[in-house]
N, CA, C and O atoms as a CHARMM CRD file, in Angstrom:
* protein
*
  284
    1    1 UNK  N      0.84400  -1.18000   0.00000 PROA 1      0.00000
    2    1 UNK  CA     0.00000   0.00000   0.00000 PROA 1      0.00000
    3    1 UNK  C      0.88500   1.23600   0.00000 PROA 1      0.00000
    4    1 UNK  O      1.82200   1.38000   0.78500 PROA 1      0.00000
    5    2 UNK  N      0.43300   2.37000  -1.18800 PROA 2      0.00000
    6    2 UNK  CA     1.39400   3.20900  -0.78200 PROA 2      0.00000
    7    2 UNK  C      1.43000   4.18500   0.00100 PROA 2      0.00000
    8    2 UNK  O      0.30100   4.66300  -0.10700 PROA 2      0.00000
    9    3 UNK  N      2.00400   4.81100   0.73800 PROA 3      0.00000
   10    3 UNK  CA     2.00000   5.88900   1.36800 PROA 3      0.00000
   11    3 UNK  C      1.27900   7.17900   0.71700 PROA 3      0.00000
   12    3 UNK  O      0.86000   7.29800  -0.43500 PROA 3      0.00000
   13    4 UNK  N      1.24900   8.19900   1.87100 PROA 4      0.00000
   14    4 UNK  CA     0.88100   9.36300   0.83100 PROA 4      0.00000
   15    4 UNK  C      1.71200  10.14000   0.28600 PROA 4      0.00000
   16    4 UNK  O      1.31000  11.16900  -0.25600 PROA 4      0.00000
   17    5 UNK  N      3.00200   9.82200   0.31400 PROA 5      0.00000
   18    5 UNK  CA     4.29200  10.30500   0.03500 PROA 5      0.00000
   19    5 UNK  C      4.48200  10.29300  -1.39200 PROA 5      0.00000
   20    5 UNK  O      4.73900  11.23100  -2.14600 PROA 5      0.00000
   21    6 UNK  N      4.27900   8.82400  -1.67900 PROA 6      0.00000
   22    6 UNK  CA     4.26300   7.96500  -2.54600 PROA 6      0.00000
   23    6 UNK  C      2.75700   8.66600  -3.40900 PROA 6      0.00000
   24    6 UNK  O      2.80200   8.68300  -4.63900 PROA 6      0.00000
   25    7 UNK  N      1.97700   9.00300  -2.97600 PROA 7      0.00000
   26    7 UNK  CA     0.83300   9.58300  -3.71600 PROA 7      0.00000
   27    7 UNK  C      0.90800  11.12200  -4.15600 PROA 7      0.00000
   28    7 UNK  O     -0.01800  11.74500  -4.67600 PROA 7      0.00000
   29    8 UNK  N      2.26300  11.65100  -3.83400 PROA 8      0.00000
   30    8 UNK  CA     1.93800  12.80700  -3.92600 PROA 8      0.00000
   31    8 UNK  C      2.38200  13.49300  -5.48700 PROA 8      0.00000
   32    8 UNK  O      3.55000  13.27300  -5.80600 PROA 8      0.00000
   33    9 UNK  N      1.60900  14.23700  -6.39700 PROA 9      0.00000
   34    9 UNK  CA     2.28300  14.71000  -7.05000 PROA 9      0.00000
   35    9 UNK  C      3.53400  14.71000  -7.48400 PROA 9      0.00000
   36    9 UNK  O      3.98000  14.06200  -8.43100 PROA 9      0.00000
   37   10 UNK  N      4.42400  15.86600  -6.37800 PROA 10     0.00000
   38   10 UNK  CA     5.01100  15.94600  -6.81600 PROA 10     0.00000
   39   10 UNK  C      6.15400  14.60100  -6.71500 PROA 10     0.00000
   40   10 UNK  O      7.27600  14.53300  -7.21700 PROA 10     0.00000
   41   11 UNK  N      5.56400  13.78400  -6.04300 PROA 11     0.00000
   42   11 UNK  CA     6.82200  12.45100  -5.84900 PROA 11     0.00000
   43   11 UNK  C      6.25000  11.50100  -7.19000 PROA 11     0.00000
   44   11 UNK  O      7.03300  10.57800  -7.41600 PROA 11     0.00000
   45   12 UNK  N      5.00000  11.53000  -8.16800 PROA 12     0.00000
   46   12 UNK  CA     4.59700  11.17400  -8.61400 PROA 12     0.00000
   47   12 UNK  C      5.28500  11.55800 -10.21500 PROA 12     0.00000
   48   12 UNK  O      5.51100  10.65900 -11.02400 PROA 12     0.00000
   49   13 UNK  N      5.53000  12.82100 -10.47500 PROA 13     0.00000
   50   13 UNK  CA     6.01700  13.72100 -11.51000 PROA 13     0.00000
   51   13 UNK  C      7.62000  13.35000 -11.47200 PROA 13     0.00000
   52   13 UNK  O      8.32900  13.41700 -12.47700 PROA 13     0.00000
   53   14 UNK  N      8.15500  12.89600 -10.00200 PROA 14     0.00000
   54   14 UNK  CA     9.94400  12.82600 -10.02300 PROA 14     0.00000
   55   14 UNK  C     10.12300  11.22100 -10.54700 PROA 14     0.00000
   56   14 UNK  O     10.80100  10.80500 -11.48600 PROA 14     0.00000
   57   15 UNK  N      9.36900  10.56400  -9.70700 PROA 15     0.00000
   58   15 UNK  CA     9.04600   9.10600 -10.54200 PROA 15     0.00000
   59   15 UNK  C      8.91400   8.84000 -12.19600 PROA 15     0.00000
   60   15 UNK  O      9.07800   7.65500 -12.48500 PROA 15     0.00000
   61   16 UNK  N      8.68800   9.59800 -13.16200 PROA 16     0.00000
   62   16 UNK  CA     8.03900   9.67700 -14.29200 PROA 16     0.00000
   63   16 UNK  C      9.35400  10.00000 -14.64400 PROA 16     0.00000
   64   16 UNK  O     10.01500   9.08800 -15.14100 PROA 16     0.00000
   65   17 UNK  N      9.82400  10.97500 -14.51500 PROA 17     0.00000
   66   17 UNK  CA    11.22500  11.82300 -14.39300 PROA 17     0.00000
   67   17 UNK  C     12.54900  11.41000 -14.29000 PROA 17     0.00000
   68   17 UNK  O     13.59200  11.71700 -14.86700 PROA 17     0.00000
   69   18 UNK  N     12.13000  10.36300 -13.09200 PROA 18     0.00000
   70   18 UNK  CA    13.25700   9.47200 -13.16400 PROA 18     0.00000
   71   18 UNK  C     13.57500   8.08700 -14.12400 PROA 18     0.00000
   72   18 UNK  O     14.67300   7.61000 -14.41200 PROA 18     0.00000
   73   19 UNK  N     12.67000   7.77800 -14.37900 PROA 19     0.00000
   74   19 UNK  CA    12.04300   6.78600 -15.36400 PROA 19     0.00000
   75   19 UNK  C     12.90100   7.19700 -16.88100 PROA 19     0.00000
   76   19 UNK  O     13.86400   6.67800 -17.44600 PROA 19     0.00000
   77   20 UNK  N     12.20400   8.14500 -17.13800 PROA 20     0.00000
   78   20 UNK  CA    12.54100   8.72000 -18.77600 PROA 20     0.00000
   79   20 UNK  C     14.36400   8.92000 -18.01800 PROA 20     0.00000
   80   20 UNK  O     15.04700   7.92800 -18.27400 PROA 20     0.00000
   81   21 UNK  N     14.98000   9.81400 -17.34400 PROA 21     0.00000
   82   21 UNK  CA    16.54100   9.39300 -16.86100 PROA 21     0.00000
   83   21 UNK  C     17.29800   8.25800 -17.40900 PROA 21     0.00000
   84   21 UNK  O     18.30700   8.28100 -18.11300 PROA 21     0.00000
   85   22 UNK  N     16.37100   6.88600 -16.78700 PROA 22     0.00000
   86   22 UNK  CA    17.05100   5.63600 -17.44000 PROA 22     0.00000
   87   22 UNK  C     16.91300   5.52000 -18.74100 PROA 22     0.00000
   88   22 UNK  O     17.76400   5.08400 -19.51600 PROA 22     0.00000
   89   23 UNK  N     15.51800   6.02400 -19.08300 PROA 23     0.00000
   90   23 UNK  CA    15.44300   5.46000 -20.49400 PROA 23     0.00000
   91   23 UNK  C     16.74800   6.33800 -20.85900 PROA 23     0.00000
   92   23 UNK  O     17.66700   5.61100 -21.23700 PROA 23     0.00000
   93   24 UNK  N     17.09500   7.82700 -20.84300 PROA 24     0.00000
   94   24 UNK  CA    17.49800   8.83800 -21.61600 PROA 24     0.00000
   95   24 UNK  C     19.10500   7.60700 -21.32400 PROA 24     0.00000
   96   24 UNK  O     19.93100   6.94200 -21.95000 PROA 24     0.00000
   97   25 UNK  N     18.91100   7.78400 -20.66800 PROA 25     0.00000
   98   25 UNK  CA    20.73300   7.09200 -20.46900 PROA 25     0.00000
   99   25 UNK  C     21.27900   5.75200 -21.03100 PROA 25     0.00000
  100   25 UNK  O     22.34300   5.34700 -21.50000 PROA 25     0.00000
  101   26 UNK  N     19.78200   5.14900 -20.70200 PROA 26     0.00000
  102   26 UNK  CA    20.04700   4.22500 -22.26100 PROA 26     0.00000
  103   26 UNK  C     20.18900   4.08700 -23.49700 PROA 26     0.00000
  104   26 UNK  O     20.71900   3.17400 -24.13100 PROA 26     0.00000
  105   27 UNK  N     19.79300   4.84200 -23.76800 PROA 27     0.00000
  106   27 UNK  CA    19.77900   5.42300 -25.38500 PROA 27     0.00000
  107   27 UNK  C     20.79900   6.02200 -25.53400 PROA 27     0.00000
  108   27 UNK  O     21.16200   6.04100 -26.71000 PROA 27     0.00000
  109   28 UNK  N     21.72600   6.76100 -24.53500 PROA 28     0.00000
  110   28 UNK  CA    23.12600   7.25900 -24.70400 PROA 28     0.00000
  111   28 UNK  C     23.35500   8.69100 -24.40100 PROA 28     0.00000
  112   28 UNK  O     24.36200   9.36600 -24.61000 PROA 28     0.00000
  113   29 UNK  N     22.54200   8.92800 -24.01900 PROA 29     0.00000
  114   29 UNK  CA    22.59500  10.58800 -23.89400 PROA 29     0.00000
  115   29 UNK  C     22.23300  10.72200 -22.41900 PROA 29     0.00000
  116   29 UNK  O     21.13200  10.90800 -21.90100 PROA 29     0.00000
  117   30 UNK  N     24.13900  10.49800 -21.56200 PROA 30     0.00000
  118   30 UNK  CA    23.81500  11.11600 -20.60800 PROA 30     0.00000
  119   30 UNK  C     23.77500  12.39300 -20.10800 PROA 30     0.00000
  120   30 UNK  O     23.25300  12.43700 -18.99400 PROA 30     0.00000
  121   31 UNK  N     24.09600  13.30300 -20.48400 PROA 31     0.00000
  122   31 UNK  CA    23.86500  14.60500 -19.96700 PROA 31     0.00000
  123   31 UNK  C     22.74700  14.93500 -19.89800 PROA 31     0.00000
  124   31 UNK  O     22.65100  15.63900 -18.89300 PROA 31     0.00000
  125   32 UNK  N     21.76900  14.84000 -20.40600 PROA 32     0.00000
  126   32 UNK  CA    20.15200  14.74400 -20.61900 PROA 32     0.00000
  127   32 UNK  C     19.57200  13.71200 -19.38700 PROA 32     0.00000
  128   32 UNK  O     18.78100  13.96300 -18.47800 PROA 32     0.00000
  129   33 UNK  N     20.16000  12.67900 -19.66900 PROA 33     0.00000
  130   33 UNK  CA    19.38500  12.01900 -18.02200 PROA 33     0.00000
  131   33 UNK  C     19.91500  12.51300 -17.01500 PROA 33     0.00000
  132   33 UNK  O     19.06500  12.44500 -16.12700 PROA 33     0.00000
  133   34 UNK  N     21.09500  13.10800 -16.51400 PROA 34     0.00000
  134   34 UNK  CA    21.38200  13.52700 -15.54400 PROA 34     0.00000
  135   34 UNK  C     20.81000  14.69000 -15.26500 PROA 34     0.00000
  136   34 UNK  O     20.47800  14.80500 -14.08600 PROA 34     0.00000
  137   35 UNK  N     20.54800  15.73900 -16.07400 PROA 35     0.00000
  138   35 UNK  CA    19.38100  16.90000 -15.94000 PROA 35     0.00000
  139   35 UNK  C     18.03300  16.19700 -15.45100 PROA 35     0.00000
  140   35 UNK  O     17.31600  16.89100 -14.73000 PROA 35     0.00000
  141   36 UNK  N     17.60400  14.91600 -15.75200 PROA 36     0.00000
  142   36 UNK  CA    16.24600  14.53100 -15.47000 PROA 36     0.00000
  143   36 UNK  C     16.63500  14.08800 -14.01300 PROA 36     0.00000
  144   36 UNK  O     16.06600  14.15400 -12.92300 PROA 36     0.00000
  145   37 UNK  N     17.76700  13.64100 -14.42700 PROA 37     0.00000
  146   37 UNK  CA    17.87000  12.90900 -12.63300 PROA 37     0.00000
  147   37 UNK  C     17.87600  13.78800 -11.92900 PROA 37     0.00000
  148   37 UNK  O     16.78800  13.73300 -11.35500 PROA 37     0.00000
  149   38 UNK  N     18.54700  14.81100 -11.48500 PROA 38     0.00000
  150   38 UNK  CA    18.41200  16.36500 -10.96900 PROA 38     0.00000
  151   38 UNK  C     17.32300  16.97800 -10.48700 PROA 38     0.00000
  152   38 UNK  O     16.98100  17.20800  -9.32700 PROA 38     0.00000
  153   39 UNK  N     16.45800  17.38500 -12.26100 PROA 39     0.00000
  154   39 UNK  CA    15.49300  17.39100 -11.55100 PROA 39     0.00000
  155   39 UNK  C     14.24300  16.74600 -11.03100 PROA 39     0.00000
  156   39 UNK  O     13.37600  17.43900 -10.49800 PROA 39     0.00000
  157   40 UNK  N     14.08900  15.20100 -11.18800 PROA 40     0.00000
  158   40 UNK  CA    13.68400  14.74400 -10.48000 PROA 40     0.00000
  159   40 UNK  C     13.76300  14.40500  -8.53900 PROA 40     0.00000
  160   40 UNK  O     12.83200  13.94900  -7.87400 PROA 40     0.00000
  161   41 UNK  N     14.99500  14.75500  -8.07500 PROA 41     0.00000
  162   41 UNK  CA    15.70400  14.67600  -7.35400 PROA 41     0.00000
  163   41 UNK  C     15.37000  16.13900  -6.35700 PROA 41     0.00000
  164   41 UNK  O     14.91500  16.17000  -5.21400 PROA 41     0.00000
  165   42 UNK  N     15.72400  17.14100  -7.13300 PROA 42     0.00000
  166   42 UNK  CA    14.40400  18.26600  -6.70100 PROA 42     0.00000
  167   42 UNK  C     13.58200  18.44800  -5.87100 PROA 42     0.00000
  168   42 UNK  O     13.60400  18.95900  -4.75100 PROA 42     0.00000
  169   43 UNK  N     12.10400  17.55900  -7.07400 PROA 43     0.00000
  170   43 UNK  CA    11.36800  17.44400  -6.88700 PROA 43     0.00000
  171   43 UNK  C     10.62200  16.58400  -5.52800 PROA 43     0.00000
  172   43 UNK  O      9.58100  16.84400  -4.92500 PROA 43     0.00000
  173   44 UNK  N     11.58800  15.50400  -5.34400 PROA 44     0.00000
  174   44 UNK  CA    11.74600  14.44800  -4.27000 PROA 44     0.00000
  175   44 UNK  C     13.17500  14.06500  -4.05000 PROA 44     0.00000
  176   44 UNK  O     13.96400  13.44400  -4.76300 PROA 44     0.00000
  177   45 UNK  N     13.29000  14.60200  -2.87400 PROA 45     0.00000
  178   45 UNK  CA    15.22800  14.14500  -2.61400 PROA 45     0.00000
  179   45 UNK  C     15.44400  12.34200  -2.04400 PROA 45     0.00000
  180   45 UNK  O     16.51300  11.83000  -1.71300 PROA 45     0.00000
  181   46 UNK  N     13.82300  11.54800  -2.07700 PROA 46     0.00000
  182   46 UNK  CA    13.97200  10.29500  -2.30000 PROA 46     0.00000
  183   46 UNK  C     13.54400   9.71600  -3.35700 PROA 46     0.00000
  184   46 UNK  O     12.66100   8.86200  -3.28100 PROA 46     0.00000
  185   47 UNK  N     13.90500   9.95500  -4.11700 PROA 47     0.00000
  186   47 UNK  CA    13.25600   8.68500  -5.31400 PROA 47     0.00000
  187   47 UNK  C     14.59800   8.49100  -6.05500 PROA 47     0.00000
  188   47 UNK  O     14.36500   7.73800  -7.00100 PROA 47     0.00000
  189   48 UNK  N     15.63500   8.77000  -6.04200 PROA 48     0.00000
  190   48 UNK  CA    16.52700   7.82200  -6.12700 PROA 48     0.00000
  191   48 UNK  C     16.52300   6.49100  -5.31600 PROA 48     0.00000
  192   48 UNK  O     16.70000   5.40500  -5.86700 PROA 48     0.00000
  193   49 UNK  N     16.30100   6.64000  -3.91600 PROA 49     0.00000
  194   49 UNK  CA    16.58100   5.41100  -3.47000 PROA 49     0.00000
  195   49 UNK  C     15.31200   4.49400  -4.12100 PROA 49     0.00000
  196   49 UNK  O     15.82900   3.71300  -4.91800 PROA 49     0.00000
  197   50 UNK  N     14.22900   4.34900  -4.09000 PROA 50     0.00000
  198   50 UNK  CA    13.17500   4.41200  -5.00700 PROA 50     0.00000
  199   50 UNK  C     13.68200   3.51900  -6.39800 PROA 50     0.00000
  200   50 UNK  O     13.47500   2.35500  -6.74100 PROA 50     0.00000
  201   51 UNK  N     14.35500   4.51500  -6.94500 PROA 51     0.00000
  202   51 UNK  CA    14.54700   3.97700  -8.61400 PROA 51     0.00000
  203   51 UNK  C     15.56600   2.52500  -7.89300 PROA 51     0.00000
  204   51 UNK  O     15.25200   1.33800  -7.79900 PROA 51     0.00000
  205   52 UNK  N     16.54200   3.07300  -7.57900 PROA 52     0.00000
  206   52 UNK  CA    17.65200   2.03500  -6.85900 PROA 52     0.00000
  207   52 UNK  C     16.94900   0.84300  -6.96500 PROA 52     0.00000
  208   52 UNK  O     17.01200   0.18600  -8.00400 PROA 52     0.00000
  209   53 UNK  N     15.99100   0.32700  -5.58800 PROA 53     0.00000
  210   53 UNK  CA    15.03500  -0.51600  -5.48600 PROA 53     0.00000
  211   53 UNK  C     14.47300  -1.64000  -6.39600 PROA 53     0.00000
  212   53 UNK  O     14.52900  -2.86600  -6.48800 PROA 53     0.00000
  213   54 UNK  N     13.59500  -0.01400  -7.35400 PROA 54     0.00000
  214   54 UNK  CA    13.17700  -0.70400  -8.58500 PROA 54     0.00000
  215   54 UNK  C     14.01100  -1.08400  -9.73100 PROA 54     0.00000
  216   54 UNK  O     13.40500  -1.88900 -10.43800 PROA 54     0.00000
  217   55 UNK  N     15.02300  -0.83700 -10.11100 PROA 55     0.00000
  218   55 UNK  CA    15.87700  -1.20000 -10.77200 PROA 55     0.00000
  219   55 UNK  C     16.61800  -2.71900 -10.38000 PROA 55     0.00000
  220   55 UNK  O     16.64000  -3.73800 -11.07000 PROA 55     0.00000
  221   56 UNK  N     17.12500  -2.51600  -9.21800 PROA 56     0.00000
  222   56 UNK  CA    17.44300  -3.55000  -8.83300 PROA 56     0.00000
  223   56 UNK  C     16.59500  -5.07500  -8.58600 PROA 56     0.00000
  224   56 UNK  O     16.99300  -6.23200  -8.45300 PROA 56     0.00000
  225   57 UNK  N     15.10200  -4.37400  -8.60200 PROA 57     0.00000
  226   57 UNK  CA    14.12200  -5.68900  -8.68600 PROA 57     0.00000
  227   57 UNK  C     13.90700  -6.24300 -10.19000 PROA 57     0.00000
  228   57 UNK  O     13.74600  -7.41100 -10.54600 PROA 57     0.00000
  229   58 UNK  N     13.95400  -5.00800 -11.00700 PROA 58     0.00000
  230   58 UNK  CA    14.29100  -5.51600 -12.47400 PROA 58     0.00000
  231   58 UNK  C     14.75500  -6.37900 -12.57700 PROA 58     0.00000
  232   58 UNK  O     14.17300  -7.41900 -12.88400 PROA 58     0.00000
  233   59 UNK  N     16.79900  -6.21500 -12.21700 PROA 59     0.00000
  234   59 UNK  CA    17.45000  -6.87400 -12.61000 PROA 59     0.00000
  235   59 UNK  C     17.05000  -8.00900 -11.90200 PROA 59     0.00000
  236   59 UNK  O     17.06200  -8.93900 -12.70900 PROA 59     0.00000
  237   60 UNK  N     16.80100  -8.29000 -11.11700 PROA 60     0.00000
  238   60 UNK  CA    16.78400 -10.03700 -10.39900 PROA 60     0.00000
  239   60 UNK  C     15.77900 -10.42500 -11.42300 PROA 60     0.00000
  240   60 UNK  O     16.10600 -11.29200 -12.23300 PROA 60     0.00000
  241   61 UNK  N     14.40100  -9.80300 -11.49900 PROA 61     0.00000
  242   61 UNK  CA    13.85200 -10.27300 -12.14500 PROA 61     0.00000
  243   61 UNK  C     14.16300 -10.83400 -13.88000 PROA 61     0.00000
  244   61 UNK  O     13.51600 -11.76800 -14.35300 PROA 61     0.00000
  245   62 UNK  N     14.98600 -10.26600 -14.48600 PROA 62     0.00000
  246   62 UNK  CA    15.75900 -10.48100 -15.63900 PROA 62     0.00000
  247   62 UNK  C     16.65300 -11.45900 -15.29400 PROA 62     0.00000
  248   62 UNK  O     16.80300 -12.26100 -16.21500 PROA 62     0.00000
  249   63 UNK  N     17.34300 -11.71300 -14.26100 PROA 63     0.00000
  250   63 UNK  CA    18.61800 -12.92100 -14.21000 PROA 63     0.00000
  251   63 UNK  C     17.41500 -13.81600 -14.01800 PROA 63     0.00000
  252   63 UNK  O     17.31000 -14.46900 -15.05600 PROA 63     0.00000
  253   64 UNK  N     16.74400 -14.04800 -13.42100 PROA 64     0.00000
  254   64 UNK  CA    15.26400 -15.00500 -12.92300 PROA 64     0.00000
  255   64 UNK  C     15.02000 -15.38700 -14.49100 PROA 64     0.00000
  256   64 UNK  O     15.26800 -16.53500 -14.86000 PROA 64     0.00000
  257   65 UNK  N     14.66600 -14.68100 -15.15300 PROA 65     0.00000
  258   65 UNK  CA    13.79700 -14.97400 -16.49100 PROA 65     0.00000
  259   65 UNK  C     15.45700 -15.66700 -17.53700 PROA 65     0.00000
  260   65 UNK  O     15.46400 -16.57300 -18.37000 PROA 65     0.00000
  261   66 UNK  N     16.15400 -15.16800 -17.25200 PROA 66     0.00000
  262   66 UNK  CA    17.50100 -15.53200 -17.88800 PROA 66     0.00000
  263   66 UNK  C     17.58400 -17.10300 -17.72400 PROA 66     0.00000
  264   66 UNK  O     17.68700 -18.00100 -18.56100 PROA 66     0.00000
  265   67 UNK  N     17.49700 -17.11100 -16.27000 PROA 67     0.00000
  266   67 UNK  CA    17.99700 -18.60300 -15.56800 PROA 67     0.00000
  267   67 UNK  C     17.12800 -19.35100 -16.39300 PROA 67     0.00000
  268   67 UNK  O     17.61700 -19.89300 -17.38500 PROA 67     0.00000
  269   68 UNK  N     15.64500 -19.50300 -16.10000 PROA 68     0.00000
  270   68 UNK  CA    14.70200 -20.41800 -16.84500 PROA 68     0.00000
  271   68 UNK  C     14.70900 -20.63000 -17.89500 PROA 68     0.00000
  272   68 UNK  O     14.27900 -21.67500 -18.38300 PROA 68     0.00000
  273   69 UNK  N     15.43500 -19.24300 -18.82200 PROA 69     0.00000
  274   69 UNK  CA    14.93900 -19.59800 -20.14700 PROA 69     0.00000
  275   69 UNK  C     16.52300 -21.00000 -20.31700 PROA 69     0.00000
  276   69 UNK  O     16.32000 -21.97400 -21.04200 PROA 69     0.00000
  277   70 UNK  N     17.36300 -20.91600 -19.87100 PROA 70     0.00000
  278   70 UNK  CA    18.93700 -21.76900 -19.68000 PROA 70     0.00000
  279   70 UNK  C     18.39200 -23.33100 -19.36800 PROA 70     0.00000
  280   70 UNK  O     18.93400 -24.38100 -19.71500 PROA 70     0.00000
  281   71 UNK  N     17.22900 -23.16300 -18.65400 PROA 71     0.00000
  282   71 UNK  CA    16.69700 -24.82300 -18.63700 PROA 71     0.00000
  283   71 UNK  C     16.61000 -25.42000 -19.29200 PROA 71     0.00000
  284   71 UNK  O     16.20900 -26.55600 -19.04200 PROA 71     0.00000
């Protein structure tokens, strides 16, 4: 359940923010995600730890889907 922290706007807008960051940095253009990261960061001085989290549940979830497909 999320908090109202977690519900708020503006933690809602840094989330989105931080999101497009990864994408931007994937695609190769970091100076551009690091402006998003910024100002997402701003906006909420936690949602890095946040992305961290979710990123990192990604990846397990990707070595997970990796492993099975190796069966």
């Amino acid at each position: 359940m999320a908090g109202k922290h977690e519900q708020s706007p503006e933690h809602q807008k840094a989330h989105d923010l931080a999101e497009e960051a990864i994408e931007t940095a994937a695609d190769g253009d970091v100076k551009k995600a690091r402006e998003l990261a910024e100002h997402a960061k701003d906006l909420d001085p936690k949602i890095g730890q946040e992305m961290n989290r979710e990123i990192e549940q990604d990846r397990r979830q990707a070595e997970s889907f990796e492993g099975d497909k190796q069966r």
